[in-house]
C-alpha positions as CSV (number, residue, x, y, z in Angstrom):
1,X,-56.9,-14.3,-160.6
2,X,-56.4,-15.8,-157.3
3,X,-53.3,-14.5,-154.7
4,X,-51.8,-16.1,-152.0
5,X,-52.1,-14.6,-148.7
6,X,-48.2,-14.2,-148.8
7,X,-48.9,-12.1,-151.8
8,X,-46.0,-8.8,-151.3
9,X,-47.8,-5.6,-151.1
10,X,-44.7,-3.5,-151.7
11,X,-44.5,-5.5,-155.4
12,X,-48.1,-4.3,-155.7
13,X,-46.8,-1.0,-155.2
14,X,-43.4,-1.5,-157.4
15,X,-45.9,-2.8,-160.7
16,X,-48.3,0.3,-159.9
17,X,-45.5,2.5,-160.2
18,X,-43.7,1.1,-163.3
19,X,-47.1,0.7,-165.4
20,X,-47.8,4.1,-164.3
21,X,-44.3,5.7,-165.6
22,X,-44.0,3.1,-168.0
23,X,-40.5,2.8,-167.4
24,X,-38.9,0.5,-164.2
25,X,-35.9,3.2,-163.7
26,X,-38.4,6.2,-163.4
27,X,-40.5,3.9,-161.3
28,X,-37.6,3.3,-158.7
29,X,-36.4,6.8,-158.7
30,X,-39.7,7.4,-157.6
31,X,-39.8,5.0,-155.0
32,X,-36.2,5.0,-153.7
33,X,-34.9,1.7,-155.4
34,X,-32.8,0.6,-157.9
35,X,-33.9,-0.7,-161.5
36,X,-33.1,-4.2,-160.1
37,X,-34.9,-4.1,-156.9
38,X,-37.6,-2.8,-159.6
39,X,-37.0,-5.8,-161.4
40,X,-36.8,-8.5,-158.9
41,X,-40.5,-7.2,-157.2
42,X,-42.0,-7.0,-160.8
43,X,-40.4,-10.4,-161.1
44,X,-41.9,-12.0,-158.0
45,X,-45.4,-10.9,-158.6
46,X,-45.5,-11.9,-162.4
47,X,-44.9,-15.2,-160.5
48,X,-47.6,-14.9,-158.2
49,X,-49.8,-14.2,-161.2
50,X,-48.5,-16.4,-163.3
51,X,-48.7,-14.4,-166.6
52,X,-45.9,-11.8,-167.9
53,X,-47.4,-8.6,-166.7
54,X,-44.6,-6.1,-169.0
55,X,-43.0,-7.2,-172.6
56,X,-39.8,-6.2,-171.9
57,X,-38.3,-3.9,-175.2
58,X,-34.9,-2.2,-175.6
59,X,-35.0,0.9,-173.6
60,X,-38.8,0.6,-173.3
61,X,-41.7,-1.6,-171.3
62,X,-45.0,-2.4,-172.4
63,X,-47.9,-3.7,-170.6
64,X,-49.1,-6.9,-171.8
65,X,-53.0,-7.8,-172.1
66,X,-52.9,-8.8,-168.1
67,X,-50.8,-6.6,-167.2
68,X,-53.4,-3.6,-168.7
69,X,-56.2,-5.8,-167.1
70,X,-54.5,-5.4,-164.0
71,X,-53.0,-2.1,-163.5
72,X,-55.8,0.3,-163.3
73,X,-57.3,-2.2,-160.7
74,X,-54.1,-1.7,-158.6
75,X,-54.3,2.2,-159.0
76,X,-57.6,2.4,-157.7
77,X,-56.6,-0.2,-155.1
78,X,-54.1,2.4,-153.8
79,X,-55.7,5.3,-154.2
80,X,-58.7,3.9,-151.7
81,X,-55.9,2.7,-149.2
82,X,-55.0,6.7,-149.3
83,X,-57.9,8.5,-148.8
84,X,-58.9,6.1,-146.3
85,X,-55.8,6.6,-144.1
86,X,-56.7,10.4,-144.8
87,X,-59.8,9.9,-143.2
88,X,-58.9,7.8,-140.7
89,X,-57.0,10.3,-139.6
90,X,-58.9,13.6,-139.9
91,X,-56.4,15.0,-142.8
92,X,-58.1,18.3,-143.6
93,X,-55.6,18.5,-146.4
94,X,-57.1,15.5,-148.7
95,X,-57.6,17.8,-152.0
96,X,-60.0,17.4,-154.6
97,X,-58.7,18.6,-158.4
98,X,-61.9,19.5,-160.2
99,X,-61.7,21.0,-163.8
100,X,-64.3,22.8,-165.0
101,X,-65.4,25.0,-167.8
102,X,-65.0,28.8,-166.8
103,X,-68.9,29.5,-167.2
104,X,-69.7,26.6,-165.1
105,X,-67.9,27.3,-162.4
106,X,-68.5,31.1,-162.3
107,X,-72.1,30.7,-162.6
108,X,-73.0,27.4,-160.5
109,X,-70.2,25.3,-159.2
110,X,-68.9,28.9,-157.2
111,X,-72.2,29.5,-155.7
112,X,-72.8,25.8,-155.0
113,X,-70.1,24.7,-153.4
114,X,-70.4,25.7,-150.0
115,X,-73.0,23.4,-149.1
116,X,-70.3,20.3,-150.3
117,X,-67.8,21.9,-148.3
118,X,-70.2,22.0,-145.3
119,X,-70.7,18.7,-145.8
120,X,-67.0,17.5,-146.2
121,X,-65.1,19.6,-144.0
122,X,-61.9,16.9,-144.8
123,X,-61.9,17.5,-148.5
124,X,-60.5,20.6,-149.4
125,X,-61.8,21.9,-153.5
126,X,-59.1,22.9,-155.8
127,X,-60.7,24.2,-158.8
128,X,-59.1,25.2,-162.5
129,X,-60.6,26.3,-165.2
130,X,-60.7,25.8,-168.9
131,X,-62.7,25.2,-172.0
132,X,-60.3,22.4,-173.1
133,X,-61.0,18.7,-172.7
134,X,-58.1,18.0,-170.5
135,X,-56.7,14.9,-169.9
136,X,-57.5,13.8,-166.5
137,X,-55.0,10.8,-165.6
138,X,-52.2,13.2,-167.1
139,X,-53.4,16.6,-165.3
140,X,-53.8,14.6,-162.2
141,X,-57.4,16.1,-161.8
142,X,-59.9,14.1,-160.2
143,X,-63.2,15.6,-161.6
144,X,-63.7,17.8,-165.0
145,X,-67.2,19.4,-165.5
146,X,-67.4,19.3,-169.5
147,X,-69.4,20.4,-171.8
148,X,-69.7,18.0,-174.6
149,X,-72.0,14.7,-175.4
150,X,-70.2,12.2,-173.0
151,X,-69.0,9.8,-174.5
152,X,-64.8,10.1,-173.4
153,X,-63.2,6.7,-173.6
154,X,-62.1,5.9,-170.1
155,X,-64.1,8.0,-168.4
156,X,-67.8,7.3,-166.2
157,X,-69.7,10.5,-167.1
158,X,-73.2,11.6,-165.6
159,X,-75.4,14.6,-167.0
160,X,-75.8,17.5,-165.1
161,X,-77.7,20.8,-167.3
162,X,-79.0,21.1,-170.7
163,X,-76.7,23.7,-172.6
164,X,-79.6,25.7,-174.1
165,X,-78.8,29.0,-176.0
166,X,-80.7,32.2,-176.5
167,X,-80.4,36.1,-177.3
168,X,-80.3,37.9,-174.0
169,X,-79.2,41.5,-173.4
170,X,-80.4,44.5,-170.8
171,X,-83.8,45.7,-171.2
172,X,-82.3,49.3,-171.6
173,X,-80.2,48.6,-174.3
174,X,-83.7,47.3,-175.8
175,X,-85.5,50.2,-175.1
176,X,-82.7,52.2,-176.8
177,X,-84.3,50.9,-180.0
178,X,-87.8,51.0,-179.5
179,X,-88.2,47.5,-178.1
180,X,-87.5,44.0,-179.7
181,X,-90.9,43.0,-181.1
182,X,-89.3,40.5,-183.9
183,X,-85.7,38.4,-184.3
184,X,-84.7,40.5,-187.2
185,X,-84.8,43.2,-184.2
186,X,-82.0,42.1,-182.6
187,X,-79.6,43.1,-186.1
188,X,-80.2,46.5,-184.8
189,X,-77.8,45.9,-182.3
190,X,-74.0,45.1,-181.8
191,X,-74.1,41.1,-181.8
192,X,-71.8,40.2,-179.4
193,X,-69.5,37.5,-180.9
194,X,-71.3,37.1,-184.3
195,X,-68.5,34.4,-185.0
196,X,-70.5,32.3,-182.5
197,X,-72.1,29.2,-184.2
198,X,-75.0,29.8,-181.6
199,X,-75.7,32.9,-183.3
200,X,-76.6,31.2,-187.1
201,X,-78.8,28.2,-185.2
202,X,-80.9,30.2,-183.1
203,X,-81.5,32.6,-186.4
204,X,-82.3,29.5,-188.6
205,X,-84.6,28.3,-185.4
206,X,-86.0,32.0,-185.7
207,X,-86.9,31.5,-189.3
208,X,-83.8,34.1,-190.3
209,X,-81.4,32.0,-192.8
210,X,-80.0,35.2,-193.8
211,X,-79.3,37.3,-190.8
212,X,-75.9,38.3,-192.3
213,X,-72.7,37.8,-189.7
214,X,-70.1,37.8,-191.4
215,X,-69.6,41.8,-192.1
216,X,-69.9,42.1,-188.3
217,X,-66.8,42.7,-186.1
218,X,-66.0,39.7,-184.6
219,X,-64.5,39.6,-180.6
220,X,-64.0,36.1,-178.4
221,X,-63.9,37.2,-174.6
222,X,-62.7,33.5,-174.2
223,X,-65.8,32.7,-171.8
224,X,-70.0,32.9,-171.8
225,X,-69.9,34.6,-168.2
226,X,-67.6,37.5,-169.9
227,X,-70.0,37.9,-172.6
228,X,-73.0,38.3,-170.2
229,X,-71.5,40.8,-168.4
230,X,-70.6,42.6,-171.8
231,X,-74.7,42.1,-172.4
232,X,-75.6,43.5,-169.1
233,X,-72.8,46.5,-169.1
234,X,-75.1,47.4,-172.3
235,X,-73.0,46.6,-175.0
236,X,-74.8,44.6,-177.2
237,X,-76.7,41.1,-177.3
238,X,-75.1,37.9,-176.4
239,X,-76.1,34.5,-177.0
240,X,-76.4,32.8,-173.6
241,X,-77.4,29.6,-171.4
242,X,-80.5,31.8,-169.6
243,X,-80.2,28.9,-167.0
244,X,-76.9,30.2,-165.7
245,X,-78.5,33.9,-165.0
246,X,-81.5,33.7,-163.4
247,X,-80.0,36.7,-161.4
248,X,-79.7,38.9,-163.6
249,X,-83.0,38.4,-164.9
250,X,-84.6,39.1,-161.6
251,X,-82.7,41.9,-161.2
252,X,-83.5,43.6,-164.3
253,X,-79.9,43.4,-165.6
254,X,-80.8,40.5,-168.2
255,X,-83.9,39.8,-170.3
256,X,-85.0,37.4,-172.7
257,X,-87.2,38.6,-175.5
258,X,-88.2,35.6,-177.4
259,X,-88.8,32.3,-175.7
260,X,-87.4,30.1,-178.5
261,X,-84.2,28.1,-176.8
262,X,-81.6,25.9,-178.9
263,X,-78.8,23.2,-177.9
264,X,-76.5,21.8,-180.3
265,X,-76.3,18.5,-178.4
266,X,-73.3,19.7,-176.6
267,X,-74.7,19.5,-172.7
268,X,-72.8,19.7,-169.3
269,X,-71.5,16.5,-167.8
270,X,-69.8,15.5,-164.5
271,X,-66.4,13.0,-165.8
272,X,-64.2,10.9,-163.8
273,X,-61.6,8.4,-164.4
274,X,-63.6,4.7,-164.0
275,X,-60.6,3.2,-162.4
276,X,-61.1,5.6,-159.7
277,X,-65.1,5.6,-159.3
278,X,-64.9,4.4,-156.0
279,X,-62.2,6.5,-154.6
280,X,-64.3,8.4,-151.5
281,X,-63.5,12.0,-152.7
282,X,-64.7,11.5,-155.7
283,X,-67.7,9.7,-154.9
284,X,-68.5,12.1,-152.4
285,X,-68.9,14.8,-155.1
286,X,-70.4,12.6,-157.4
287,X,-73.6,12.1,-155.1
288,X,-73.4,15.7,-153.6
289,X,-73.8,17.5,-157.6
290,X,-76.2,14.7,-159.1
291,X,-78.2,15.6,-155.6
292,X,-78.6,19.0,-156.4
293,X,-79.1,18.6,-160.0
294,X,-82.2,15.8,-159.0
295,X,-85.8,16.9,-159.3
296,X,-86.7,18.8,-156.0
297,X,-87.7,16.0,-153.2
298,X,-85.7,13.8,-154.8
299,X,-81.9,12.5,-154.1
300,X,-80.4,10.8,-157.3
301,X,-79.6,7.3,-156.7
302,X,-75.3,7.5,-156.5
303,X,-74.2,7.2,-160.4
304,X,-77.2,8.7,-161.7
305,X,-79.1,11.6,-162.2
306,X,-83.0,11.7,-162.4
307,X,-83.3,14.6,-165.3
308,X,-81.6,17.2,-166.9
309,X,-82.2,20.6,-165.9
310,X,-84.4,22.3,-168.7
């Protein structure tokens, strides 16, 4: 698709806009112009092109094959003219959203991310939480850490941690029973969110088909790091990535009695729009957490990452 060098930025802008909003009177409320100053730049560059870029419908617009070829080009256009102006200009207030699951964030991302802020001084973190799978383009969040198998349409993804699972609790608690010497041990004990699929896959790993869950009082604390803290404040066993507490292990707050881990596939990912791939911020990031995810001596080549974490 070849330009001319006259080629009108501003109706760059004007089509950005529209396809964004999907609408060309949202588009110039946004930008300060009317729907047929919308129209007329949508008009010149759909000449430029030399393709329709919208189908126009009553009271709605649709972007046509080029059009959808295009747009997302032209997002990510913009959005590297921004952050390079940013930069350019020492803006300390250049944000980036990042969404990540609760026990992610509590357990690494919150004692991590000094060292990226050290590094970017520009790029100030904004961080939410949630165990949804949000949608970025409509939250307006630049990077979600997700637990899942990675495969989001739209999105470039990168592995970060295997999501392994195990019965942890305090080593008093376990002493309160005489020790766990067997799985069937831990049905001694308050199982802390027996509803927990975690809880029947470990047991079947265990050999335990039966260990009998449903009678048991069920309670969601609504994230893993809550449940640990349940474990350590003795109040029962809790099923747990041992990865995130290596702590509390070393501490004596936390132990692991049996060795036997599990996953159920569902492993931690860094996500990102694709359009926006190439946007500094995020690409900043990108290579900072797949660094420190990489085996030790070794920096991840940017948009990869050497191994999981085991």
């Amino acid at each position: 698709m070849k330009m001319s060098k006259q080629f009108p930025l501003n109706a760059l802008r004007v089509f950005e806009a529209a396809a964004r909003l999907g609408s060309f009177t949202k588009a110039g409320t946004e930008l300060g112009m009317t729907q047929t100053a919308v129209s007329y730049q949508i008009k010149l560059i759909e000449e430029n092109v030399g393709e329709p870029l919208f189908l126009r419908r009553p009271r709605q617009i649709v972007l046509t094959d080029v059009g959808q070829q295009l747009a997302p080009r032209v997002s990510e256009a913009f959005e590297m003219l921004q952050e390079a102006v940013l930069s350019a200009r020492g803006d300390i207030n250049t944000a980036l959203q990042i969404n990540s699951t609760p026990t992610f964030a509590s357990q690494w991302l919150a004692r991590n991310i000094g060292s990226f802020q050290l590094a970017h001084p520009n790029i100030a973190v904004r961080l939410t939480t949630t165990e949804k799978v949000i949608d970025l383009i409509a939250e307006s969040t630049d990077i979600a850490i997700r637990a899942g198998v990675g495969d989001w349409p739209g999105l470039d993804s990168h592995p970060l941690m295997r999501s392994e699972f195990t019965p942890m609790l305090s080593p008093a608690l376990a002493e309160a029973i005489g020790g766990i010497h067997e799985p069937r041990d831990l049905l001694k004990l308050r199982i802390i969110d027996a509803a927990d699929p975690w809880w029947r896959l470990w047991f079947a790993a265990a050999g335990i088909n039966d260990p009998d869950l449903e009678g048991r009082p069920t309670s969601r604390l609504g994230a893993q790091s809550f449940e640990a803290r349940a474990a350590v404040a003795g109040q029962g066993v809790a099923i747990l990535t041992p990865d995130f507490y290596p702590d509390d292990v070393a501490l004596g707050r936390l132990y692991q009695p049996f060795d036997l881990r599990c996953s159920d596939g569902r492993d931690y990912w860094l996500a990102y729009p694709h359009t926006r791939r190439n946007t500094p911020k995020i690409r900043a990031f990108r290579d900072w957490i797949l660094n420190a995810f990489a085996p030790a001596g070794r920096a991840a080549s940017p948009g990869t990452v050497d191994q999981t974490v085991n």
